[in-house]
KOLKE-26397 format. One record per residue: chain; residue in three letters; x, y, z of N, C-alpha, C in turn. Coordinates in nm, 3 decimals. Atoms other than C-alpha are relative to their C-alpha. Example, Ala and Ser with C-alpha at 12.3 -4.5 7.8 and 13.67 -1.06 7.14 Angstrom:
A,ALA,0.089,-0.119,0.000,1.230,-0.450,0.780,0.090,0.120,0.000
A,SER,-0.082,-0.119,-0.006,1.367,-0.106,0.714,-0.077,0.109,0.073
This chain:
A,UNK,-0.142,-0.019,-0.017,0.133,-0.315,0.809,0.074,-0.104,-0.082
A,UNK,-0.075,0.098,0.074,0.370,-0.445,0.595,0.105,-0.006,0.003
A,UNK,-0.160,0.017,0.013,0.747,-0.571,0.622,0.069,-0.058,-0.120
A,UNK,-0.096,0.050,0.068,1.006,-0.583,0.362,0.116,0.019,0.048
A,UNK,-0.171,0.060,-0.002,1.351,-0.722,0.372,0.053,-0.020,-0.111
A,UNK,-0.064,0.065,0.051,1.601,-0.731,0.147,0.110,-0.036,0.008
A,UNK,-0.096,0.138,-0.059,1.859,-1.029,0.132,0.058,-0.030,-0.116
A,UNK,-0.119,0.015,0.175,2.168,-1.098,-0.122,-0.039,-0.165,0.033
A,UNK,-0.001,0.156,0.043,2.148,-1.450,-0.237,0.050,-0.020,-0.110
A,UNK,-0.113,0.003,0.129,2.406,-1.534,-0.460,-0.073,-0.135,-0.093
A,UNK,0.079,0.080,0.115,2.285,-1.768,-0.755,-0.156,-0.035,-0.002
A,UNK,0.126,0.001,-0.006,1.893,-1.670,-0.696,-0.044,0.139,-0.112
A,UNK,0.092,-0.068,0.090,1.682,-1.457,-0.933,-0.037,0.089,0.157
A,UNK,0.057,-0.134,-0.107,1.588,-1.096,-0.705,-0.130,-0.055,-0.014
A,UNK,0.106,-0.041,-0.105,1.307,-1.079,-0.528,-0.086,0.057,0.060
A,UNK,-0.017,-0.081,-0.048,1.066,-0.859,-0.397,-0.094,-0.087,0.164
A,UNK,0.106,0.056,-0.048,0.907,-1.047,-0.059,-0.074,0.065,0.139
A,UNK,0.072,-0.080,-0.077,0.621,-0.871,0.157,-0.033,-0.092,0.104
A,UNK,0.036,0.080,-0.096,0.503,-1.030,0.481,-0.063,0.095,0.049
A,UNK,0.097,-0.045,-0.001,0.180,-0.925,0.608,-0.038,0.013,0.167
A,UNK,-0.025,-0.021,-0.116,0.149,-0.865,0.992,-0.190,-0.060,0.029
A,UNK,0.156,0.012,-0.028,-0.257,-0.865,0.989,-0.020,-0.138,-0.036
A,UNK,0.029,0.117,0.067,-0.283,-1.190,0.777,0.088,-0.114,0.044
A,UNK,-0.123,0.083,-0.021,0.051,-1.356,0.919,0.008,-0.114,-0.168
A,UNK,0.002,0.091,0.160,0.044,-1.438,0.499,0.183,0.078,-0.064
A,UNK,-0.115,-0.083,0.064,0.368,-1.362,0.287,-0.012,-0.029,-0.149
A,UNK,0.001,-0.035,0.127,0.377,-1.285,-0.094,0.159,0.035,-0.061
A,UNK,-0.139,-0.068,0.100,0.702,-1.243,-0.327,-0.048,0.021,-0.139
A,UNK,0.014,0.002,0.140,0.706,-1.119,-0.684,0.119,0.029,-0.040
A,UNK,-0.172,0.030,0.036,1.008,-1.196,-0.904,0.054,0.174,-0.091
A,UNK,-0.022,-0.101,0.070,1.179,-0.840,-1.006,0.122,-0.044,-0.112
A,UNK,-0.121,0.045,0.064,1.421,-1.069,-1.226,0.052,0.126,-0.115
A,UNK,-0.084,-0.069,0.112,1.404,-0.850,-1.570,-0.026,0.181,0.031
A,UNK,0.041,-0.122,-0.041,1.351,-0.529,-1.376,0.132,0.114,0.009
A,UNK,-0.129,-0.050,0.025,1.610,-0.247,-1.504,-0.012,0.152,0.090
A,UNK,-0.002,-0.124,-0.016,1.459,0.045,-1.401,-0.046,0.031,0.140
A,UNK,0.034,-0.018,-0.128,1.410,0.143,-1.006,-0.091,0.057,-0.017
A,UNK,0.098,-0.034,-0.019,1.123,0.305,-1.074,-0.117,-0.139,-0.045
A,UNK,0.083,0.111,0.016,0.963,-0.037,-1.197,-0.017,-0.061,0.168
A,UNK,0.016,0.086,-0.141,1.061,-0.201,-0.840,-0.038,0.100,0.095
A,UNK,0.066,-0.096,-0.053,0.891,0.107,-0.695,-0.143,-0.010,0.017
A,UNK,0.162,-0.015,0.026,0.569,0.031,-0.860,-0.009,-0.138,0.068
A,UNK,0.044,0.084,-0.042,0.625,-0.317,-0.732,-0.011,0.002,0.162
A,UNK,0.034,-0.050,-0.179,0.664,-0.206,-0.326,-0.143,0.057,-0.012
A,UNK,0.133,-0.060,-0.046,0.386,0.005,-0.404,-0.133,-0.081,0.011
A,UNK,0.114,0.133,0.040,0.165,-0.321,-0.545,-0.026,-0.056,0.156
A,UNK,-0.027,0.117,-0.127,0.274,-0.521,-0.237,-0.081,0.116,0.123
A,UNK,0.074,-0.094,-0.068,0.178,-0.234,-0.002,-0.120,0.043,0.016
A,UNK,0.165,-0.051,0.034,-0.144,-0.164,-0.111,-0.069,-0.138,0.007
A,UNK,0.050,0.108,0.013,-0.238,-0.509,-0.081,-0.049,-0.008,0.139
A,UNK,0.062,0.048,-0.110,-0.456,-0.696,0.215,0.053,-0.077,0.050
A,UNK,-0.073,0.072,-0.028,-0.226,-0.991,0.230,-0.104,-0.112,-0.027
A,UNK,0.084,0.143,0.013,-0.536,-1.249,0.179,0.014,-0.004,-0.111
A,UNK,-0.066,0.109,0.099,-0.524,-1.476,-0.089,-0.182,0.044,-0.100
A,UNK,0.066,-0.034,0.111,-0.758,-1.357,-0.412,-0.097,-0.091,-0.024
A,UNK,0.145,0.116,0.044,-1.113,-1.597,-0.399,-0.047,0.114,-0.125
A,UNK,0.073,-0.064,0.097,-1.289,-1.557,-0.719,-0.203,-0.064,0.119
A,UNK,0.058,-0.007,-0.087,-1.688,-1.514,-0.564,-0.079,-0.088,-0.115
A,UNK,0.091,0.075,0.124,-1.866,-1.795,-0.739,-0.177,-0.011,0.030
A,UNK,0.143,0.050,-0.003,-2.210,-1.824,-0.596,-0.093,0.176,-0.022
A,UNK,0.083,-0.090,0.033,-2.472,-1.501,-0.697,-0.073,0.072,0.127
A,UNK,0.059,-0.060,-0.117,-2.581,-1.255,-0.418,-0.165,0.003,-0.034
A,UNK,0.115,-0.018,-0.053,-2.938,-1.318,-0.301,-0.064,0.090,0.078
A,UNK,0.032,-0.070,-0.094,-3.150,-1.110,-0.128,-0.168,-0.008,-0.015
A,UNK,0.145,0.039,-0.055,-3.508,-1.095,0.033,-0.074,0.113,-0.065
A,UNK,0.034,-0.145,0.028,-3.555,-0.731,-0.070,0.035,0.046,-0.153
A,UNK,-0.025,-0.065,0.130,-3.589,-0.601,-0.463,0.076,0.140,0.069
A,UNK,-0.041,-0.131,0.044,-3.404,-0.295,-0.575,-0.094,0.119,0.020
A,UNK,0.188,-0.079,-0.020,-3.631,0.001,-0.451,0.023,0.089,-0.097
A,UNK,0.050,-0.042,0.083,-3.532,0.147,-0.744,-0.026,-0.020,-0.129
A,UNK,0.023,0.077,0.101,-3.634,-0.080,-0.947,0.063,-0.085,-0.098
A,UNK,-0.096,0.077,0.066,-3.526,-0.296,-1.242,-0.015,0.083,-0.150
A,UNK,0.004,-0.092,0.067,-3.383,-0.126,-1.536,-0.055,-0.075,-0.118
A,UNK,0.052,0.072,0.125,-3.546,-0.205,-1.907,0.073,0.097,-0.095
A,UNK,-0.036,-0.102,0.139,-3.449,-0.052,-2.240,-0.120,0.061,0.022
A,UNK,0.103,-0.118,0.023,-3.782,0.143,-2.260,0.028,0.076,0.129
A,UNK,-0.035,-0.067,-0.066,-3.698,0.346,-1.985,0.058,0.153,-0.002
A,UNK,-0.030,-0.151,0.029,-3.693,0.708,-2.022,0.026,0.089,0.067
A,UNK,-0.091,-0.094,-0.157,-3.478,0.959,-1.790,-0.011,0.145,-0.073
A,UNK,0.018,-0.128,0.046,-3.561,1.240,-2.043,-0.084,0.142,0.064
A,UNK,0.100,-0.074,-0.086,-3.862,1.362,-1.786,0.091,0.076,0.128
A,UNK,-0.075,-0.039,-0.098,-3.595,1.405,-1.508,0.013,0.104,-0.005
């Protein structure tokens, strides 16, 4: 669930800011040079579609106990028999 508001603020650069109900996180993105309402459309839609958590990049390499059961691929590998 997501709430927007919008709020005049006289000598501020627009706005667009989402607040996140699941995450209790909030996000703005600046629609300053935005002419066309269908641009600040695509930006509700951005904000909306979002999770509200905060973007980790995943640095450490997934392990596991168990190979691929279907195996590991090589260049010689031929799918022509299929």
């Amino acid at each position: 669930h997501v709430e927007i508001e919008v709020q005049v603020r006289n000598g501020h650069h627009p706005f667009v800011l989402a607040e996140y109900r699941s995450m209790a996180a909030t996000h703005q993105i600046s629609v300053r040079n935005v002419d066309r309402w269908q641009d600040v459309q695509d930006v509700l839609y951005l904000l909306s579609n979002r999770s509200g958590r905060k973007i980790t990049k995943i640095t450490t390499p997934v392990l596991t106990d168990t190979p691929s059961i279907q195996g590991v691929w090589t260049p010689f590998l031929t799918l022509k028999d299929l």
